[in-house]
C-alpha positions in Angstrom: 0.0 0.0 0.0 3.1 2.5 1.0 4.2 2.2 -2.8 0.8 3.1 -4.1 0.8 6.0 -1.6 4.2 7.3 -3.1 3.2 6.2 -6.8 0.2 8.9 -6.5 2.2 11.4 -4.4 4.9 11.2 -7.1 2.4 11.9 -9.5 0.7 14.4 -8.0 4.0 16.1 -7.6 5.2 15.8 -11.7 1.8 17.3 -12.3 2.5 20.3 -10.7 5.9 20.2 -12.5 4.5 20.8 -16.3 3.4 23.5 -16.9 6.2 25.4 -14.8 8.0 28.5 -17.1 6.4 26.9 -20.3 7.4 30.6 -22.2 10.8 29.2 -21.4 11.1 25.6 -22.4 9.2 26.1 -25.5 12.2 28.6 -26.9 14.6 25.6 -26.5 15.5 24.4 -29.7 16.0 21.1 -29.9 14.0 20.0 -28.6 14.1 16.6 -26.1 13.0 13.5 -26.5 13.2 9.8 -25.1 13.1 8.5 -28.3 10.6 6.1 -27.5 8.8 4.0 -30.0 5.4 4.6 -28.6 2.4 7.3 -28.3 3.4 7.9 -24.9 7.3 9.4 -26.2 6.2 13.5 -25.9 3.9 12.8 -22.7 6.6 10.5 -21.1 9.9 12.7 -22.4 7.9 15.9 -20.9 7.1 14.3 -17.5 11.2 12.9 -17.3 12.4 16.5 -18.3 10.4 18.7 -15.8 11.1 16.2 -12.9 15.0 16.1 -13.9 15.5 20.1 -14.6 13.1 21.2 -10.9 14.2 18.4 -8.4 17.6 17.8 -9.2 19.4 20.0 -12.0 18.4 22.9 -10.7 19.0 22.5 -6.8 22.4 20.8 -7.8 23.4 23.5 -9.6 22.4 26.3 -7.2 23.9 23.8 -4.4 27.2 23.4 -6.1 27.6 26.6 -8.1 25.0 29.2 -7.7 24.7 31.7 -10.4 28.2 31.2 -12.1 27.7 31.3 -15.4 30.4 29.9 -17.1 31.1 26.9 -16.1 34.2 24.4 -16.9 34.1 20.7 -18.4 34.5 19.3 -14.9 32.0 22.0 -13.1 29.4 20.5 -15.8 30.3 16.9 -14.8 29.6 17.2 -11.0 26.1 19.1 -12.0 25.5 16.2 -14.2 26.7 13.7 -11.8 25.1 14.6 -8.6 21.8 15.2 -10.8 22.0 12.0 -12.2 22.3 10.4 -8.8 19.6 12.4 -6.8 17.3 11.4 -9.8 17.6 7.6 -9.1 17.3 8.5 -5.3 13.9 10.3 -6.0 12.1 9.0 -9.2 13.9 5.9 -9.8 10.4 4.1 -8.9 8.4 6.1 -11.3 10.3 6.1 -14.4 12.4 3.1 -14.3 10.7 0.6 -12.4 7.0 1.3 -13.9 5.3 2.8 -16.4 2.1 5.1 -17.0 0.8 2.4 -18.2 2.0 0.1 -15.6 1.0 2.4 -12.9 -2.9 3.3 -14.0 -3.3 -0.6 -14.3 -2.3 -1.1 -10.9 -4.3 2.0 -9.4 -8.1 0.4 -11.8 -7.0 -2.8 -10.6 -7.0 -1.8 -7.4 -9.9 0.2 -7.6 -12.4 -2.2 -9.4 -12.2 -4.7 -6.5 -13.8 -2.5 -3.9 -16.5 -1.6 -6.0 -17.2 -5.2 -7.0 -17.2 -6.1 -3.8 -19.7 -3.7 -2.9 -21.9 -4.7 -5.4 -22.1 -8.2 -4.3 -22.6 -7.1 -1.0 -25.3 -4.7 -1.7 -27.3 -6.4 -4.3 -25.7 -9.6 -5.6 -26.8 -8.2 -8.9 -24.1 -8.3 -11.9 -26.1 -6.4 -13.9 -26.3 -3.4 -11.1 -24.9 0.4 -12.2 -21.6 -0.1 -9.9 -21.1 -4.1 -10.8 -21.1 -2.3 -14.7 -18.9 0.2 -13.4 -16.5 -2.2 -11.5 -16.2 -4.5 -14.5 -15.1 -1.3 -16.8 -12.8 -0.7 -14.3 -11.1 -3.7 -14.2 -11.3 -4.1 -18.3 -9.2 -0.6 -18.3 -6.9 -2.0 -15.6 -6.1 -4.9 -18.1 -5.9 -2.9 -20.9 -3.3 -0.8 -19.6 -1.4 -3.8 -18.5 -1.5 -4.8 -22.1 -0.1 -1.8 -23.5 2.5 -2.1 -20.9 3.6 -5.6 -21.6 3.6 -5.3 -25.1 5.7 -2.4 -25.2 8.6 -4.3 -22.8 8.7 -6.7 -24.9 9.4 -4.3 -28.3 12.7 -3.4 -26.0 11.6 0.3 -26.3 11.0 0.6 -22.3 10.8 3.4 -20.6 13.7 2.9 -18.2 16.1 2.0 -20.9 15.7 5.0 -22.9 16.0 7.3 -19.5 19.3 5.2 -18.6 20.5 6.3 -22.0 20.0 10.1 -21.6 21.3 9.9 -17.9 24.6 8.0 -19.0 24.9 8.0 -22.5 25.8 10.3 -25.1 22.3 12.5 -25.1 23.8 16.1 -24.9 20.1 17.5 -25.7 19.4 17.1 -21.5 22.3 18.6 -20.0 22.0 21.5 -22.6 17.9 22.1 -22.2 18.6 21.9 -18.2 21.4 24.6 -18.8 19.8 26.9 -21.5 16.9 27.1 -18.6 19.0 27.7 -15.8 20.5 30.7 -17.4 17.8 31.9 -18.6 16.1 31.7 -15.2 18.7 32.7 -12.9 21.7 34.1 -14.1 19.9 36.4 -16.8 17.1 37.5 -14.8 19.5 38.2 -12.4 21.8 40.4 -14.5 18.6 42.4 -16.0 18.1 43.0 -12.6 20.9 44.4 -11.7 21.0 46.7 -14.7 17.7 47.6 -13.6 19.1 48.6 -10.1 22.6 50.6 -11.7 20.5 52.5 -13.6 17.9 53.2 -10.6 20.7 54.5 -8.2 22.6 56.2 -11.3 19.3 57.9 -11.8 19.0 58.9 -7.9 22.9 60.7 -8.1 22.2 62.2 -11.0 18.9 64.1 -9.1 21.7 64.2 -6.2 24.0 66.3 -8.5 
């Protein structure tokens, strides 16, 4: 029950993840991608890239480095590194152990039983509004298992493509996670700043 718990929590929280500085990410050209064979690439790709850049590039980064904005070969490596590892840590769970698909058919499955239970209890009656409802439940549930099964076995799974951005040769994710952080932090910041010379150069020039 404990993983179920932290399966929807997990969810809840990349939810809440997508549709953070949108005007941003959609400037970054190219754009990422898992690469996977299946309808679910974009969805999935988006889901992996908001949960990498907010709960581990970015504190890593402003951890390790602040707003430094050139960084060296080896400054880029720890980010990477220590990203990379506080991923597993976190959402290791969620994207490599399990699927969307994996997960919804465990979450119907789960909730078809209590309603057919109820059914029986209440009515003994197949044919009842919530016995219908229970059996659509559980025909989703195995549906979704389906989907997930059959792509495992087309070697296109999700936690294989995800190993290969983490560790393989993908520069597309380190960039996109770096393009952002600039653009959130270290050139907001500097506008900022220009914004405040000019204020107090405006105030001594009144002065004078």
């Amino acid at each position: 029950m404990s993983n179920i718990v932290n399966l929807l929590k997990t969810r809840k929280r990349i939810n809440e993840l997508l549709n953070k500085d949108d005007d941003i990410w959609s400037t970054i050209e190219p754009k990422f991608s898992l690469g996977m064979i299946t309808r679910d690439n974009d969805k999935v790709s988006k889901k992996f890239l908001k949960a990498y850049y907010y709960d581990c590039y970015e504190p890593v980064r402003a951890k390790l480095f602040g707003n430094k904005k050139n960084l060296d070969s080896h400054e880029e490596h720890y980010i990477i590194l220590y990203s990379n590892r506080r991923f597993i840590d976190q959402y290791a769970n969620y994207f490599l152990y399990s699927s969307p698909n994996e997960s919804k058919s465990i979450i119907l499955a789960l909730a078809s039983f209590p309603q057919s239970v109820t059914s029986l209890c209440l009515n003994n009656d197949l044919s009842s509004p919530l016995s219908f409802t229970a059996i659509l439940t559980a025909t989703m549930a195995f549906y979704f298992a389906h989907k997930h099964y059959k792509q495992y076995f087309n070697n296109s799974t999700q936690g294989d493509k995800i190993i290969l951005s983490l560790v393989g040769n993908n520069f597309i994710l380190p960039y996109s996670c770096q393009t952002v952080y600039e653009q959130k932090h270290i050139k907001d910041k500097s506008q900022k700043q220009v914004l405040e010379n000019n204020a107090i150069k405006d105030i001594k020039d009144k002065e004078l």
